[in-house]
C-alpha positions as CSV (number, residue, x, y, z in Angstrom):
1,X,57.8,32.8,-3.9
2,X,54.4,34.1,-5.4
3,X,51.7,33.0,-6.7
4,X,50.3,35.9,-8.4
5,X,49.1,36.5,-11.5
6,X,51.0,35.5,-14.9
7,X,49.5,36.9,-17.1
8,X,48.9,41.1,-16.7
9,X,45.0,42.5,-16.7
10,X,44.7,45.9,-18.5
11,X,43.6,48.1,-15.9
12,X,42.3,50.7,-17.7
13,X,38.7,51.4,-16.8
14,X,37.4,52.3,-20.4
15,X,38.3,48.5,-21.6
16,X,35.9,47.5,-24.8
17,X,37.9,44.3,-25.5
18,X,37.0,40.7,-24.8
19,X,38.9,40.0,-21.4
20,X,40.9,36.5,-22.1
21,X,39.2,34.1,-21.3
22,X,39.9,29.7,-22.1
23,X,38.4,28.1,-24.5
24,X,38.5,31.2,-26.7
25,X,40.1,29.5,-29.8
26,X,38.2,26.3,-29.6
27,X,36.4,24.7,-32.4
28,X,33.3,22.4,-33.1
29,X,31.7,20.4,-35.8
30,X,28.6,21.5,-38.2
31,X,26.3,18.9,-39.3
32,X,26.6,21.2,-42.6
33,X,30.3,20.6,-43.0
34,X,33.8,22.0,-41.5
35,X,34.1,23.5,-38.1
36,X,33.6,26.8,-36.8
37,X,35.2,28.6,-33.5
38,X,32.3,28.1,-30.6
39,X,30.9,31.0,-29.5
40,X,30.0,30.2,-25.6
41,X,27.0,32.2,-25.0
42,X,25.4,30.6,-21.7
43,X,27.6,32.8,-19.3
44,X,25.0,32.8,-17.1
45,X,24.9,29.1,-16.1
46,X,28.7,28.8,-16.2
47,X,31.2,31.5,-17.4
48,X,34.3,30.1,-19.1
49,X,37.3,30.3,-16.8
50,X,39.7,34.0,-17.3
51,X,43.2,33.4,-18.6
52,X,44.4,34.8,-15.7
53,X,42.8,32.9,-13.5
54,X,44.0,29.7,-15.1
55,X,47.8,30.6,-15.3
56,X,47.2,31.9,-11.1
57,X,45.6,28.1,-10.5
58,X,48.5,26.5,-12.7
59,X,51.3,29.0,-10.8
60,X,50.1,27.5,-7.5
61,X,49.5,23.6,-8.3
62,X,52.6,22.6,-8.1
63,X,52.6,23.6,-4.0
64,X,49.9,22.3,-3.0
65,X,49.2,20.9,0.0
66,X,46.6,20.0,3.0
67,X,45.1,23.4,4.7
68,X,45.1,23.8,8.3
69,X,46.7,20.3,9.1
70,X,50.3,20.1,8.2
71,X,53.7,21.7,9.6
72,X,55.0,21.2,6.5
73,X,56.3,24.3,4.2
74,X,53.4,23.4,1.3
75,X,50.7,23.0,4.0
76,X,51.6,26.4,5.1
77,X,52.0,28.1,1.7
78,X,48.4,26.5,1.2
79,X,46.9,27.5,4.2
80,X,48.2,31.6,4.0
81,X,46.9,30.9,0.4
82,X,43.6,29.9,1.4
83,X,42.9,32.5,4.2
84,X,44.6,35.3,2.1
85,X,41.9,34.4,-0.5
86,X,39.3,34.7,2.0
87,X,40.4,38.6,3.1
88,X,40.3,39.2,-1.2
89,X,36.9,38.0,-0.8
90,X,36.1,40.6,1.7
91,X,37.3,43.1,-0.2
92,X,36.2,42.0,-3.2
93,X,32.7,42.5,-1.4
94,X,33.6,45.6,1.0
95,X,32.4,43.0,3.2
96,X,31.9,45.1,7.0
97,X,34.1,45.2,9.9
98,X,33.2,41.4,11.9
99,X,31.9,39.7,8.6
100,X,32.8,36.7,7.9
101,X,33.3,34.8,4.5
102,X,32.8,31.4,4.5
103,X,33.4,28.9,1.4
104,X,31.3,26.8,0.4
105,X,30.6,24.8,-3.2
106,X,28.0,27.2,-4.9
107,X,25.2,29.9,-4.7
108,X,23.2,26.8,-3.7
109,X,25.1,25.4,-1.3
110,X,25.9,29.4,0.4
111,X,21.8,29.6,0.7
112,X,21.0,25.8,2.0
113,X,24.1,27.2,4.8
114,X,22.4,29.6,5.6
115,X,18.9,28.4,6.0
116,X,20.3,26.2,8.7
117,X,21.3,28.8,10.3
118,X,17.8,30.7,10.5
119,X,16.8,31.3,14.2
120,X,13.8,29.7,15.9
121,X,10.7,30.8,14.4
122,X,12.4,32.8,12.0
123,X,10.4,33.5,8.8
124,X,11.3,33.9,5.2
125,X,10.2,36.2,2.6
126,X,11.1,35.6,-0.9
127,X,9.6,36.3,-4.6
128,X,8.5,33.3,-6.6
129,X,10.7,35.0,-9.6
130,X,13.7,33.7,-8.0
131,X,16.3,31.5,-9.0
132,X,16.1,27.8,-7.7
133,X,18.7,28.1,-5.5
134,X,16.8,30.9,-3.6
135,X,13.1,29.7,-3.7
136,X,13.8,26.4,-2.3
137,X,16.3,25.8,0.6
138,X,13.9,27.4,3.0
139,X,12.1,24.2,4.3
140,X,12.6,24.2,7.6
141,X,11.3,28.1,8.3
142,X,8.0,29.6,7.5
143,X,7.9,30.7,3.8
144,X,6.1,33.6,1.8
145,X,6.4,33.8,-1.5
146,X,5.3,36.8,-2.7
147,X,4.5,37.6,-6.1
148,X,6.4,38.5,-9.2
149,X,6.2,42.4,-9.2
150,X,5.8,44.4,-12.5
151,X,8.4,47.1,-11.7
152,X,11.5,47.6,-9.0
153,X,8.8,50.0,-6.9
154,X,6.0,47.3,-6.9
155,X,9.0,45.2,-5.2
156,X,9.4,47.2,-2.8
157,X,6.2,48.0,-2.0
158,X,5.0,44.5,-2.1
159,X,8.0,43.7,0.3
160,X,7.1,46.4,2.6
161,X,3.1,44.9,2.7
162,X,4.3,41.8,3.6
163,X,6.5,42.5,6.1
164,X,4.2,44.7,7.6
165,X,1.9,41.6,7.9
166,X,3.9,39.6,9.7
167,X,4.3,38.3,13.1
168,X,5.7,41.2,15.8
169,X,8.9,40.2,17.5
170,X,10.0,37.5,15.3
171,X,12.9,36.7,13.2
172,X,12.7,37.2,9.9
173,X,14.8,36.9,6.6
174,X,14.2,38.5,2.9
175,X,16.3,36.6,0.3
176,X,16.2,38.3,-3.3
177,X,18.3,38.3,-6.4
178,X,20.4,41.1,-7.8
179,X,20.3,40.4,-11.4
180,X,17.8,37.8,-12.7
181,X,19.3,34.7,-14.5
182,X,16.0,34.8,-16.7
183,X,15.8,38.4,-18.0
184,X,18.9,40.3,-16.6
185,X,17.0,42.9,-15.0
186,X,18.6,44.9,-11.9
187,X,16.7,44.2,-8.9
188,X,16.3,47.5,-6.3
189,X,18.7,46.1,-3.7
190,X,19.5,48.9,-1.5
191,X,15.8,49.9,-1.5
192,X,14.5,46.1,-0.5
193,X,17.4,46.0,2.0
194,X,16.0,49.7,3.6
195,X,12.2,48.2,4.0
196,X,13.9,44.7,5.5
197,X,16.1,46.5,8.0
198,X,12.7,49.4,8.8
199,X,10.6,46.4,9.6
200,X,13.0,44.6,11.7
201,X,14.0,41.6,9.1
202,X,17.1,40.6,7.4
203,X,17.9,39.7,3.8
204,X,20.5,37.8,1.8
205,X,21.6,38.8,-1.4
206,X,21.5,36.3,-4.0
207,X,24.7,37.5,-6.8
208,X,25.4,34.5,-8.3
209,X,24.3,36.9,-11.9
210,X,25.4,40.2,-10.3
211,X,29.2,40.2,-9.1
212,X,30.5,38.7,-12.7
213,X,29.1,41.7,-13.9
214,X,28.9,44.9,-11.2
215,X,31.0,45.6,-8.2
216,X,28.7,44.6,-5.5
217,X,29.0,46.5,-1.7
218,X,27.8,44.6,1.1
219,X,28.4,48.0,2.6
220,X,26.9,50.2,0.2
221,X,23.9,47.8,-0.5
222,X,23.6,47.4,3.3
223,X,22.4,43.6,2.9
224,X,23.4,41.2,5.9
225,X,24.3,38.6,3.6
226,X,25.6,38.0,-0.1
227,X,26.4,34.5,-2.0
228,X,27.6,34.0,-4.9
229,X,29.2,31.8,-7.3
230,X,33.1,31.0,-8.7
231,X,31.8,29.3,-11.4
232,X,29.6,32.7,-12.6
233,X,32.5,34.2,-11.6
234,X,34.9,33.3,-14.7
235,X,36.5,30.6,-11.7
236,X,36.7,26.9,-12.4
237,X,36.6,24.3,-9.6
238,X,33.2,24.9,-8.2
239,X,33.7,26.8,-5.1
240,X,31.0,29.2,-3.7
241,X,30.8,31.9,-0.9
242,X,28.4,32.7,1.8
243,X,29.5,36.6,3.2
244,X,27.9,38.6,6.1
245,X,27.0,39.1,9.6
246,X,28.3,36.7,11.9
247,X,26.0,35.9,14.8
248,X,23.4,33.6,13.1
249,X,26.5,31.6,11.5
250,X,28.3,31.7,15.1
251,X,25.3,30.2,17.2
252,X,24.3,27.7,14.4
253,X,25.0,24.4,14.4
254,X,27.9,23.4,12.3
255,X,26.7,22.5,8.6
256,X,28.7,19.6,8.6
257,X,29.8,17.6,11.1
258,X,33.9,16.8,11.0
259,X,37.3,17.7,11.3
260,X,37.6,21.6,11.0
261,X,34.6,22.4,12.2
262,X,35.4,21.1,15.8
263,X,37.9,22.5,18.1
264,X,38.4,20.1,20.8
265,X,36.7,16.4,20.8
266,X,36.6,14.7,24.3
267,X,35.1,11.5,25.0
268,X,32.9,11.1,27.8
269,X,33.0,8.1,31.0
270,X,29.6,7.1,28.8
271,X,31.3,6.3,26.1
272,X,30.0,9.4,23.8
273,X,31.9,12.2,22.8
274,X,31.8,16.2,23.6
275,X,32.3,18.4,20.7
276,X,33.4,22.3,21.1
277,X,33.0,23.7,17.4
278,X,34.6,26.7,16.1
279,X,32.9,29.7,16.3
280,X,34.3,31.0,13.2
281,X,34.1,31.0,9.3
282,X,35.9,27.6,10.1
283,X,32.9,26.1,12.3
284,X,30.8,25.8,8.8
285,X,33.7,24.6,6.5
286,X,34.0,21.1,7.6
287,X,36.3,18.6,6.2
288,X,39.3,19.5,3.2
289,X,38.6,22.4,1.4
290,X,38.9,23.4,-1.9
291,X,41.8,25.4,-2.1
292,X,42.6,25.4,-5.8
293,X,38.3,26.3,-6.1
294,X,38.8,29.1,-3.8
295,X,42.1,30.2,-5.4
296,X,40.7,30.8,-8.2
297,X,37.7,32.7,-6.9
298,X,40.3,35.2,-5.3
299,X,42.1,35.5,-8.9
300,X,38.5,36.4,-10.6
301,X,37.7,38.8,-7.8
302,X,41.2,40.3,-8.0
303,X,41.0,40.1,-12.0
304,X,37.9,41.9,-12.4
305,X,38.6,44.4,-10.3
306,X,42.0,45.5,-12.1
307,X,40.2,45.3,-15.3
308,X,37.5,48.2,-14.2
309,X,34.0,47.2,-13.7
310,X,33.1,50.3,-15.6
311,X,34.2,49.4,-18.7
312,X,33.2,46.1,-19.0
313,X,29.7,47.0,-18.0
314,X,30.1,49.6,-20.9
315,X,31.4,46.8,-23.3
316,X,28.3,44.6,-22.0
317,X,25.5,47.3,-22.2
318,X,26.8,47.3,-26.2
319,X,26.5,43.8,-26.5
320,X,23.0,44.1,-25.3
321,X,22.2,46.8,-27.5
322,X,23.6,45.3,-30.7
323,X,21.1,41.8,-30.1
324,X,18.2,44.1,-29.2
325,X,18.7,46.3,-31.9
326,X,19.8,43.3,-34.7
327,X,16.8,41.5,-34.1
328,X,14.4,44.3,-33.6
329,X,12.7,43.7,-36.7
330,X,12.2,40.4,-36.4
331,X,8.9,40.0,-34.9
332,X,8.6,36.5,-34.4
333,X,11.2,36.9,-31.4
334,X,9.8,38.3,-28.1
335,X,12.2,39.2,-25.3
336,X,10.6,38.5,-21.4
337,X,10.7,41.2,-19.5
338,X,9.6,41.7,-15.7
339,X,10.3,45.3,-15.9
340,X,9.9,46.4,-19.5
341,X,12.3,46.4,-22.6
342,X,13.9,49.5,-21.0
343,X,15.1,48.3,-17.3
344,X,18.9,47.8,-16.4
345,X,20.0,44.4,-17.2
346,X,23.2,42.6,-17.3
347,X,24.1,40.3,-20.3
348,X,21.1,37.5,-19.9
349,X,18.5,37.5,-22.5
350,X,15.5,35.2,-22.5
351,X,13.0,34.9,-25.6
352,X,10.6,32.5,-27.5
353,X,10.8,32.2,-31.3
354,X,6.7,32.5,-32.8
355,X,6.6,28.6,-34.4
356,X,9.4,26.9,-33.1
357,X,10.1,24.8,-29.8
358,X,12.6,26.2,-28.1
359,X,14.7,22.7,-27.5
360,X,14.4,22.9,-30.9
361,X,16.1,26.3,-31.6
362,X,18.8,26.3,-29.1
363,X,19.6,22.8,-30.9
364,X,20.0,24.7,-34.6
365,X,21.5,27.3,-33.1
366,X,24.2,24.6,-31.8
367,X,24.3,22.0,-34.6
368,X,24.3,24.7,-37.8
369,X,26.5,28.0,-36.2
370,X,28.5,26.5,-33.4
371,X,26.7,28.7,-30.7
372,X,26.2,27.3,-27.2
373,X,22.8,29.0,-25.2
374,X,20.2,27.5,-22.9
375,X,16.9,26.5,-23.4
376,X,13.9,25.6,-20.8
377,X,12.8,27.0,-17.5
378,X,16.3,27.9,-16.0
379,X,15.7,26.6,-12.8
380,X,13.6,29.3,-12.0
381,X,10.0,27.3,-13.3
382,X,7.7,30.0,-11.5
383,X,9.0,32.9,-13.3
384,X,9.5,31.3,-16.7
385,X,5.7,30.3,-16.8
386,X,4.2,33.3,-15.3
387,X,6.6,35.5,-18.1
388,X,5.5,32.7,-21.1
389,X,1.7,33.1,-19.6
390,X,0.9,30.0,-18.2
391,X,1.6,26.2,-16.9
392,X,2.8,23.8,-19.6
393,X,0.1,22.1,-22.3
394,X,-0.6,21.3,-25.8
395,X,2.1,20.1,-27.9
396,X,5.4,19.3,-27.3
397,X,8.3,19.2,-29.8
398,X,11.4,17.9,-30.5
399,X,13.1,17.2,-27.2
400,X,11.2,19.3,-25.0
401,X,10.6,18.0,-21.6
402,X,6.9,20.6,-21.6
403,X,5.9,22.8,-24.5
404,X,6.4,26.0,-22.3
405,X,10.1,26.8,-22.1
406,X,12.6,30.1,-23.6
407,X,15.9,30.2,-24.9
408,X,18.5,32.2,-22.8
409,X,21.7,34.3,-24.6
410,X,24.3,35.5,-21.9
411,X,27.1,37.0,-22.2
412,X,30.1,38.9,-20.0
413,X,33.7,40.1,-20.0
414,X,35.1,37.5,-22.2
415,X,32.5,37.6,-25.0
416,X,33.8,38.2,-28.8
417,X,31.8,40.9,-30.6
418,X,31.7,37.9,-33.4
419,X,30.4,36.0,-31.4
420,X,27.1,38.4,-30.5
421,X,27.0,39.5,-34.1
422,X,27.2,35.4,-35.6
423,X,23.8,34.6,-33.2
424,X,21.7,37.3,-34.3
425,X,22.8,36.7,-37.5
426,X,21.7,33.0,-36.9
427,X,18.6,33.8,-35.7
428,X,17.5,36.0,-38.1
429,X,18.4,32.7,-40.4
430,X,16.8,30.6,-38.6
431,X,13.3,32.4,-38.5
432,X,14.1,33.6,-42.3
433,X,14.8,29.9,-43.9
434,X,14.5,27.5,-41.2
435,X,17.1,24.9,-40.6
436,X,19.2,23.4,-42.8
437,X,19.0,19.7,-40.9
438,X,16.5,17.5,-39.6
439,X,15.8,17.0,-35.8
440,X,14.6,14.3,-33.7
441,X,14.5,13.8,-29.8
442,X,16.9,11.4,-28.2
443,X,16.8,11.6,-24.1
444,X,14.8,14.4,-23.8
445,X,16.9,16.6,-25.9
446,X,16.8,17.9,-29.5
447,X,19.8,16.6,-32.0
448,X,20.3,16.7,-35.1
449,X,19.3,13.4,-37.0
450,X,22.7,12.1,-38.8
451,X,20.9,9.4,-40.7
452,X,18.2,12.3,-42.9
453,X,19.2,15.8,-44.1
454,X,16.5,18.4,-45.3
């Protein structure tokens, strides 16, 4: 029986449609009257699941069982499932010969796995323009943060400084982003993973924001690690992976303690236990796993592959052009930038609105049009501030937690040109005539006030 895809991808690489994607013909309320379809542009915090990653989830749920535990025929339908979706990973990744791909929850969870499995000593090196989930796990090593860089050379020089600087003969680890959740912008991978390797460190790539939108080659990028997210990845479920070099992972202890880590438990004539762990992918995978989560992170990798990464880049890079361009003569919007207006980006757009709160915004932009985009620091606080000039003061607005904060647009393969074309339409509006309703702050959030119109 198979459990492959219902529903056929186009594979041809010059696709300028909208890949299928749920949630695509939903509709939500105006507090100006009637309804209008919801445009879902906060891809980069969670990208609506693909249509054929739904019906792949909905062709397997009806035989599923335990993984690695039964003898049963689900059990091992659900276990070749599972480790089947773990070599689509690999390949997904053009992971190397002996790497291994471990599952895990999330981006977050993939990095935290990994800092517990940093060597003695071991220091990290990371820019403070990273996302949250990449600045912080590192508490147990010997952190630099090193500052945001005003061009992909400065990175790489300022990496290469650093590392220079640093103890001889010690481990070391360089974690940095491929694509910025904040402004989009490309990071110079291959070139930070050449002055890691020259100076005797590693690095982990963070592509939670760069596999949904560019094939990524552990191979070709020559990075030791790579996590990303399903959830960023057009997957539902919340599964994550962690994928790379095996040795750190091998002599680390387990990250959780439990059944499917451990190999053989024996208990001892003092009445404690010995525990032999796996030395595999399995030894940090403790406990049931997700199997529909990681399903369905196979389908996306399998789905965006067959649809050509080439043309949906192509599709995006017009969708980035057509908000530049619509709102280029609008000067009360200013787009942040690391690396100028100019740099490759993928589809994540951050800005500020002259006279207007951006909690504020975002919450127009929701209540009066139907469109769904992020406002605030993004979990990357550093960056944000040092972008927006400074550390939160003064004023602050309509459901604003601090008076420094953006407004993020993202979109990806499943993204309507109406949808792209309605916000900058709406935000040309907005700045034009203001909004039509009146606001007011209710937990820490913007909303429209239903008992007052303007």
């Amino acid at each position: 029986m198979s459990v492959t895809a219902v529903t056929a991808v186009a594979a041809d690489r010059s696709v300028r449609a909208p890949l299928p994607v749920l949630g695509r013909d939903v509709t939500v309320p105006l507090v100006t009257g009637g309804e209008v379809t919801y445009a879902a542009l906060d891809y980069a915090a969670s990208a609506p699941a693909l249509q054929r990653v739904w019906d792949d989830v909905a062709a397997y749920a009806p035989y599923y069982g335990s993984v690695h535990r039964g003898a049963g025929y689900l059990s091992q339908l659900s276990t070749d499932l599972f480790e089947n979706a773990r070599v689509t990973v690999a390949g997904f990744l053009d992971c190397r010969a002996g790497d291994q791909v471990v599952f895990t929850r999330s981006t977050t969870d993939s990095l935290n796995l990994l800092a517990t499995a940093l060597p003695d000593g071991c220091e990290v090196f990371v820019f403070e323009t990273e996302h949250h989930a990449s600045l912080l796990p590192w508490r147990e090593a010997r952190v630099r943060y090193l500052d945001a860089p005003d061009s992909p050379r400065q990175a790489v020089t300022t990496l290469e400084r650093a590392l220079a600087g640093r103890a001889p003969h010690t481990p070391a680890l360089v974690c940095v982003t491929g694509a910025s959740n904040v402004t989009g912008e490309l990071w110079p991978v291959r070139e930070l993973a050449a002055a890691a390797h020259a100076h005797g460190a590693r690095i982990v790539l963070d592509a939670a924001q760069l596999a949904p939108h560019h094939p990524v080659s552990v191979r070709d990028l020559d990075v030791d690690w790579v996590a990303f997210s399903g959830h960023k990845l057009y997957a539902p479920f919340g599964s994550g992976v962690l994928a790379g070099r095996a040795d750190w992972l091998r002599t680390a202890e387990p990250y959780l303690a439990g059944g499917g880590a451990s190999r053989k438990v024996t208990r001892r004539a003092d009445g404690g236990v010995d525990v032999e762990w796996h030395d595999g992918a399995a030894r940090h995978e403790a406990g049931s796993p997700n199997v529909i989560g990681v399903h369905a992170v196979a389908s996306a990798c399998k789905a965006l592959t067959e649809a050509g990464f080439d043309g949906l880049a192509a599709r995006e890079e017009e969708l980035i052009r057509a908000v530049r361009d619509g709102l280029a003569d609008v000067p009360e919007v200013r787009f942040l930038s690391l690396f100028g207006d100019d740099a490759p980006r993928v589809g994540v757009l951050s800005f500020v609105v002259d006279g207007w709160n951006s909690s504020h915004f975002a919450a127009a932009l929701s209540a009066e049009y139907g469109i769904g985009v992020r406002d605030g620091l993004f979990c990357a606080h550093p960056l944000v501030r040092r972008l927006l000039g400074g550390e939160p003061g003064g004023q602050v607005e309509c459901g604003a937690t601090e008076s420094l904060a953006a407004i993020r647009v993202s979109f990806g393969a499943g993204t309507p040109d109406e949808h792209v074309e309605r916000f900058v339409r709406a935000v040309r509006e907005l700045v034009r005539d203001g909004a039509r309703w009146t606001y007011r702050t209710e937990d820490g959030r913007c909303v429209p006030d239903t008992s007052a119109r303007t």
